[in-house]
N, C-alpha and C positions, 0 to 999 in steps of 0.2 A: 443605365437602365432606369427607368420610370416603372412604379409598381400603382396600378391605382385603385383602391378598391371603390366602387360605385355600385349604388344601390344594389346589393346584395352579389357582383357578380366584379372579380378580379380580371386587369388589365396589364399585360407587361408590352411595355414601348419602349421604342430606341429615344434617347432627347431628340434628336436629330427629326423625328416625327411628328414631334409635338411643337419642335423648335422653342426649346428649354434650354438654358445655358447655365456652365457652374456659376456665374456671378449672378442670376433671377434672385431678387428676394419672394416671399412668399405670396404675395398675391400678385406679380406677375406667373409664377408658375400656375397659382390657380384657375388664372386668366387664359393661358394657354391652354390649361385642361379643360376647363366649359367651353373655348372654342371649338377643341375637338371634338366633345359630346354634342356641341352646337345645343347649349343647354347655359341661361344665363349666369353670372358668372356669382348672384348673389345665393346660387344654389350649393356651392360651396365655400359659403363663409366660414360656418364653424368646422372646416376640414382641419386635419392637420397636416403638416409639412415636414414628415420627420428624413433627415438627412443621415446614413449610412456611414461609419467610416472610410467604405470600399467607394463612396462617392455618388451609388446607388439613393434616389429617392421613392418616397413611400407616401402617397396622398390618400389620409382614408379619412373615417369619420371621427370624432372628439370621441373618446371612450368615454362611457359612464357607466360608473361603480354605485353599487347599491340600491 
């Protein structure tokens, strides 16, 4: 499962939809996700990429604190 948060509004996808695989490093997955927003791909540069024990990934924005 793909979780993605974008502009204010959360996305649960199968890999298989985005055509995301467990070996993508991170900016092929991110690549694959502005494909599907069909939204260029430097629009998430500072996402992050956080990988799940369960194998489950989470693409949201860089947190910032303070």
């Amino acid at each position: 499962m793909v979780h993605v948060r974008f502009e204010g509004h959360s996305y649960d996808m199968a890999e298989g939809q985005l055509g995301v695989t467990a070996g993508m490093n991170d900016t092929a997955i991110k690549e694959r996700v502005a494909q599907h927003f069909d939204i260029g791909r430097d629009r998430l540069t500072s996402y992050i990429v956080d990988r799940s024990p369960s194998g489950n990934l989470i693409i949201r924005p860089e947190a910032v604190y303070g």
